[in-house]
C-alpha positions in Angstrom: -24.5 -0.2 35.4 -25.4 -1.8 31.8 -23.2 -3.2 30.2 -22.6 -5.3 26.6 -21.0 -8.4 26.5 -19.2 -9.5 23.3 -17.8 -12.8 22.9 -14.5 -11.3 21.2 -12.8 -14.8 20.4 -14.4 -14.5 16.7 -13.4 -11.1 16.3 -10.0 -12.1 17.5 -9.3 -14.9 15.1 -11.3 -12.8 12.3 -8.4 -10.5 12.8 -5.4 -12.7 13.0 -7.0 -14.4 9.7 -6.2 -11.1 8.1 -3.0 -10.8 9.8 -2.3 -14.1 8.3 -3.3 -13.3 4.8 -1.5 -10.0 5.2 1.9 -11.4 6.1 1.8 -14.4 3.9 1.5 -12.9 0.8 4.3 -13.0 -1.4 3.7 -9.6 -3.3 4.1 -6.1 -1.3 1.0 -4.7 -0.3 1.1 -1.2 1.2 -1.6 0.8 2.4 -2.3 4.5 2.9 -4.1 7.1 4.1 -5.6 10.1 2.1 -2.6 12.2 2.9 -0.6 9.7 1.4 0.5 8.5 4.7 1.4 4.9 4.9 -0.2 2.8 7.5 0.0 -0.8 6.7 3.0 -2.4 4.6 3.5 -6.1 4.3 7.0 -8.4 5.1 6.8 -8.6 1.1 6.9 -4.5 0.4 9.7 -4.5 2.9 11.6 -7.2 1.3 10.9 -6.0 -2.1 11.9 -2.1 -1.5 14.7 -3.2 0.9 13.3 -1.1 3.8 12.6 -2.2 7.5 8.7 -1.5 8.6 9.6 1.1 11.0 11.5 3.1 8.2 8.2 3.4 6.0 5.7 3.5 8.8 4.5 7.1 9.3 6.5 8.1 5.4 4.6 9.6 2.3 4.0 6.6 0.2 6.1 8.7 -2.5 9.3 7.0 -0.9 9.0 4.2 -2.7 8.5 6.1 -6.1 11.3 7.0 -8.6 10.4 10.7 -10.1 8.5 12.8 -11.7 5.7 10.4 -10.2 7.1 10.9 -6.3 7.1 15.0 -6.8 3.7 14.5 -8.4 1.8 12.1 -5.8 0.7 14.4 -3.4 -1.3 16.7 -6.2 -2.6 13.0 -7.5 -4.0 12.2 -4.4 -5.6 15.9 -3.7 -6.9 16.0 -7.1 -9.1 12.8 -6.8 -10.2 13.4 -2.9 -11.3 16.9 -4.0 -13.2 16.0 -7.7 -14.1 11.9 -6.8 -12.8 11.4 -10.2 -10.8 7.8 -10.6 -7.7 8.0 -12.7 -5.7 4.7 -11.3 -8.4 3.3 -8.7 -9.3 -0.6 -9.6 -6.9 -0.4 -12.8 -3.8 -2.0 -13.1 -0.3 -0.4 -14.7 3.3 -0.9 -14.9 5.4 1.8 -13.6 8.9 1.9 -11.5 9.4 1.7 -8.3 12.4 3.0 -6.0 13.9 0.8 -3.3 15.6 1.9 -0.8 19.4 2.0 -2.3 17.8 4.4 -5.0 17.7 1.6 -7.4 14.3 1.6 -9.6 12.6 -1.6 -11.1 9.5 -2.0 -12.7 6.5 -3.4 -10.9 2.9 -3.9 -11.6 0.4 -2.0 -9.1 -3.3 -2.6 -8.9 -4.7 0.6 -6.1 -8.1 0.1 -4.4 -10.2 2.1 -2.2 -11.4 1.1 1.6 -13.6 3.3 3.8 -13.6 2.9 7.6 -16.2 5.2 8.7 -15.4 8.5 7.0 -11.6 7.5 6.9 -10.3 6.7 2.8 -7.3 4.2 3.0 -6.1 3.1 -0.5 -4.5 0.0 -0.9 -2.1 -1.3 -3.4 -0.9 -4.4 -4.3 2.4 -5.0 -6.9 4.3 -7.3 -8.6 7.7 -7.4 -8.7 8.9 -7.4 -12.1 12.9 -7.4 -12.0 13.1 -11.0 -12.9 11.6 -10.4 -15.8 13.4 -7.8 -16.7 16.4 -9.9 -16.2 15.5 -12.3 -18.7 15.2 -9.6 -21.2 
């Protein structure tokens, strides 16, 4: 028998530092896979869209998206995994979002690119901008 011994205690913390960055953060992060999957949302996202974790778990990302951009996401997503070409990747834009009453406000989402092995995850982070749309 051989076997590896790995102290895991700073891999541990390494990952609750991250779970602490994650959950802290005051805008809504969401990530998801290349199918548009979502895997990871943060207590912001759900606060900000007004959904609970376990409703957007396991949902196309598209839920959160007012139309024609939730009809179109899907082809978005397909077009750059098949041609490598980066439309929104590492740029920032407003848009609308869609919470989960149907209401739509406008945020300001920044989408990034993460590989684990050969798994894409795309990450974005946004910025809630009712309030200023308020003051308008």
């Amino acid at each position: 028998f051989t076997g590896i011994l790995r102290d895991l205690t700073a891999e541990e913390q390494e990952n609750e530092r991250m779970l602490a960055i994650l959950s802290s953060a005051v805008d809504p992060i969401v990530q998801i896979n290349k199918e548009g999957i979502i895997q990871l949302v943060n207590l912001a996202c759900c606060k900000v869209f007004k959904y609970l974790e376990n409703e957007l778990l396991g949902q196309n990302v598209k839920i959160l998206m007012p139309e024609p951009h939730a009809s179109l996401h899907d082809s978005y997503l397909k077009n750059y995994t098949s041609t490598g070409v980066k439309k929104v990747l590492g740029i920032g834009r407003k848009l609308r979002g869609r919470r989960s009453d149907g209401i739509t406000f406008g945020l300001y989402l920044t989408l990034s690119e993460a590989r684990i092995g050969e798994e894409a995850l795309f990450t974005g982070i946004m910025r809630d901008l009712s309030v200023e749309e308020e003051e308008r």
